[in-house]
C-alpha positions, 0 to 999 in steps of 0.5 A, a space after each residue: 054979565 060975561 057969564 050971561 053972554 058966555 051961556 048965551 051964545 053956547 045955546 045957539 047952534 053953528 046957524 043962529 039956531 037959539 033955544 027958545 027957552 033962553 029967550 022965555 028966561 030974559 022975557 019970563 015966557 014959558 019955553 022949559 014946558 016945551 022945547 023949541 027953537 028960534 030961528 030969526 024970530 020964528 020957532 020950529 022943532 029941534 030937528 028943524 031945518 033952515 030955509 036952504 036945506 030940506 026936512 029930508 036930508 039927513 046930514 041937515 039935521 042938528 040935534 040939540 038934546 041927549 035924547 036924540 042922541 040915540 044910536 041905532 045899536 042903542 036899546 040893546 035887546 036882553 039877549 045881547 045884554 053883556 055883549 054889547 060891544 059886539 053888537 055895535 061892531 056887527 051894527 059897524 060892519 054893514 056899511 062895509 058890506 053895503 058899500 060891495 053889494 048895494 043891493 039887498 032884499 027885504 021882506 014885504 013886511 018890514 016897514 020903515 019911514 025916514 020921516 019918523 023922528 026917531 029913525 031920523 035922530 038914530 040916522 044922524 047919530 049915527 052918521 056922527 060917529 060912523 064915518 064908513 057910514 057916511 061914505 057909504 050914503 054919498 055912493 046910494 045919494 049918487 044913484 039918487 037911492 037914499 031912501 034905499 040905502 036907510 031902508 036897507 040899513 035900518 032892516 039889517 040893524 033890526 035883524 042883528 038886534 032881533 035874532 035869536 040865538 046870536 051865534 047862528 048871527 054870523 052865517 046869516 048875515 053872510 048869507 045876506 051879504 053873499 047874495 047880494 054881492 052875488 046879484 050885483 056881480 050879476 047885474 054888472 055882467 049883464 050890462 058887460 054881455 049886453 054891451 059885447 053881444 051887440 058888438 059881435 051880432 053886428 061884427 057876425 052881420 057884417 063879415 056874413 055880407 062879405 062873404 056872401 059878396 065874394 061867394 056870389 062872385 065866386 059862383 058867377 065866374 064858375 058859372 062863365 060870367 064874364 069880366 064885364 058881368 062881374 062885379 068890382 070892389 070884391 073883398 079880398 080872402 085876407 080880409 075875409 079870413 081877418 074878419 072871421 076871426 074876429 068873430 070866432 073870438 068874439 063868439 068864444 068871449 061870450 061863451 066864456 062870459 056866459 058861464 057865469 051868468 045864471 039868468 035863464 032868460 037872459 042866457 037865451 036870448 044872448 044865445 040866440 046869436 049862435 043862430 047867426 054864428 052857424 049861419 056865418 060859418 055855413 058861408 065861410 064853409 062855402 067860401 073855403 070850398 069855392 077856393 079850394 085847390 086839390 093838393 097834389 101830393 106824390 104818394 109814390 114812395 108812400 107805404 100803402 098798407 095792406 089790409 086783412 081780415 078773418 074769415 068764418 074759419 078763423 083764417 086771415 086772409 087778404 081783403 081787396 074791398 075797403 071804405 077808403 080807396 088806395 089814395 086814401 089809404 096813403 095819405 091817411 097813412 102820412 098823418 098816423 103816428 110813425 109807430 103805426 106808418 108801415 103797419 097793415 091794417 086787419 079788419 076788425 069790425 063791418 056793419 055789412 059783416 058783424 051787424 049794424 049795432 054798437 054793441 056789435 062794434 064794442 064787441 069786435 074792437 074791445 081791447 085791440 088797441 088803436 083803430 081807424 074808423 071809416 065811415 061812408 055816408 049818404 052824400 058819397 064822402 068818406 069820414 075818418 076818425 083815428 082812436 089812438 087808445 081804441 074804442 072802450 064801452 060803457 065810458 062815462 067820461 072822454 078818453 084818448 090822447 093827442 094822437 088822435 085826428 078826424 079827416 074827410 075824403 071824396 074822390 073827384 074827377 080826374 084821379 083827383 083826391 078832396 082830403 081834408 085833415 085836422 088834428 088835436 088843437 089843444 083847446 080841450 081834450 074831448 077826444 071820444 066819449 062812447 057808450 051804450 047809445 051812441 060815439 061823441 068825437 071831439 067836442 068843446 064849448 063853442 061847437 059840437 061833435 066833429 062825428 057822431 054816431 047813434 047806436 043803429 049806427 044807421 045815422 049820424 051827424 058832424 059839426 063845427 069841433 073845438 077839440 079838432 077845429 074842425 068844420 062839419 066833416 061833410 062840408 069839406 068838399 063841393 061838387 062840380 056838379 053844385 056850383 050853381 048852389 050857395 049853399 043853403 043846405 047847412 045840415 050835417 045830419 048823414 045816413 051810413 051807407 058802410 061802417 068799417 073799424 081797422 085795427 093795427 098788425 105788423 
């Protein structure tokens, strides 16, 4: 009679589940010809469910016979025959690898349905005895994706069991993997970007109000406004300045963030903030001419070199004319290297004498060792550029050192000298990049050339540089006669009036 109990109870499962076959024994039915279950009187299928859990959960399923105890690295293929230790490790391995990509793509063609018996009793098995498996379902179950998750797995237990030969298996799945992983860094990088590009369009907005603020203010009070016309509550340049850098960094943030994605699309429209970006600094280049304060300097015991040049004859004589007035002269003097400080200076290059070309200028500078380099634009101001290695033609590639600095000077009334300097940062080392069509100088990933210089060596154009931190060179001054402008003109495009390339003598 005990033994009868003992049996009894081992045929019903944790929820009263019993087999309808044990009942048929006591009642005489037939449940050995088809076997069912008796849930409280009422019969379902083995892989039935209780009324509080639903038919498509996966760990709500209690298998109750050995034929639905089939594992997915079950039915080993003939070509894994003898290896099919191996194949259960490879089958193991992918919830290690979903659990870092989440992702996977499938081929169209590929069809599964949870809902068949067979990959459910599969799923089950294997959740029994792969616990990597089961933790890795709960993170898809998270996000509301389980049925991706089967999907995903069951595809890739086919393509481990079907691929032929085996050991081209490995590379193939890292390739799977590799993508994967490499499109969900991708997404988490989107939403990162997203998320700090809304943050520094609305930082660039704002600081580009206060500068307009204060610009206007500033232009009114030139203009002769009086107190009473002005307005109050103006911005202080501390806090200006203070927000500008916020911005300049937060712009260099997604920049750096920007090299790692690869969505084209996605890279343009984030792109687009470099429109609002120029036109902050198109304001700020404003504000800092507004403030703008001529240094005065006592250049009196300045050397001031003398300068040279050969003439038709091949005699060096003196030369009176010069791109750079006296005063300039000096002061760029008190910026070269102390090696260089009491040097004259001998022509070696004039688009007005050799010819406008820079295969003319190659030419004449080739192997003469540092230069300084002037050039006189369309709008009256002075560009300067000290090579501290020389010109070299045909290079593929930046060349120069630390030494090197750009500068921009326009004499004002007065005697008075606009001249500013700006030297090597150390951010990169794109210093001159020069070949058959055209000079790069300086350069970097948040901004352009300081100078460039087309191969007419006619035109030219100069912008914000990392490698100097330099804004456009022709910006760098504001006329008197201009101060009713805000200045909207942001272009820094200039025609060449003169070209002149100095060298060193002693």
């Amino acid at each position: 009679m005990w033994n009868e109990i003992v049996s009894w109870w081992n045929g019903v499962d944790e929820e009263g589940v019993q087999p309808a076959s044990s009942q048929s024994a006591r009642t005489g039915g037939e449940g050995s010809k088809k076997r069912s279950y008796s849930v409280k009187g009422k019969h379902t299928k083995a892989i039935g469910h209780t009324s509080t859990k639903r038919r498509g959960s996966v760990g709500s399923r209690k298998v109750m016979s050995t034929k639905h105890n089939i594992a997915p690295w079950d039915n080993v293929p003939e070509h894994w025959m003898g290896r099919e230790e191996e194949l259960k490790q490879y089958i193991f391995d992918i919830p290690k690898h979903l659990m870092e990509c989440y992702d996977i793509d499938i081929p169209d063609d590929f069809k599964f349905d949870m809902k068949d018996d067979s990959n459910f009793h599969m799923a089950s098995t294997a959740l029994r005895q792969d616990a990597r498996l089961t933790n890795c379902r709960f993170q898809f179950a998270a996000q509301n994706r389980e049925k991706d998750f089967w999907r995903i797995y069951f595809y890739l237990v086919k393509l481990i069991k079907e691929t032929k030969p085996i050991h081209i298996l490995k590379n193939k799945l890292s390739k799977i993997y590799s993508s994967s992983k490499h499109k969900k860094r991708q997404e988490e990088l989107t939403v990162a970007l997203t998320e700090e590009y809304q943050i520094v369009k609305q930082r660039v907005l704002d600081t580009m109000d206060l500068l307009n603020e204060y610009n206007k203010y500033k232009m009114h009070q030139r203009l002769g406004a009086t107190k009473e016309e002005l307005p109050e509550n103006i911005p202080t340049e501390s806090d200006i300045n203070k927000a500008m850098q916020s911005c300049i960094e937060g712009k260099k943030k997604i920049s750096f963030m920007l090299v790692d994605i690869t969505n084209e699309e996605f890279i343009m429209k984030i792109d687009d903030i470099k429109y609002d970006y120029n036109k902050l600094m198109a304001h700020y280049d404003l504000f800092n001419k507004l403030n703008y304060k001529p240094e005065k300097i006592n250049d009196a015991h300045v050397y001031s070199p003398k300068l040279t040049m050969t003439n038709e004859d091949e005699e060096v004589i003196e030369r009176e004319e010069c791109i750079a007035t006296e005063s300039m002269r000096k002061r760029i003097a008190m910026h070269l290297p102390i090696r260089f400080q009491r040097n004259n200076w001998h022509l070696a290059y004039s688009n007005s004498l050799h010819g406008s070309s820079l295969y003319a200028l190659y030419h004449q500078c080739n192997d003469k060792g540092p230069s300084l380099l002037f050039v006189h634009t369309s709008k009256n101001e002075v560009l300067i550029f000290f090579n501290s290695t020389g010109f070299k033609s045909n290079k593929r590639s930046y060349y120069g050192s630390g030494e090197s600095f750009v500068c921009a000077a326009l004499p004002l009334k007065n005697n008075e000298l606009h001249f500013a300097y700006y030297g090597w940062t150390k951010r990169n080392q794109f210093f001159v990049l020069s070949d058959d069509d055209s000079i790069n100088i300086g350069g970097g990933a948040t901004g352009g050339a300081a100078l460039f210089l087309d191969k007419s060596l006619q035109f030219g154009s100069t912008h914000h540089c990392e490698t100097f931190s330099s804004p456009p060179l022709t910006r760098c001054s504001v006329h008197d006669d201009e101060a009713h402008s805000l200045g909207e003109d942001n272009e820094g495009d200039f025609k060449i009036i003169a070209l002149e390339c100095w060298v060193f003598v002693h």
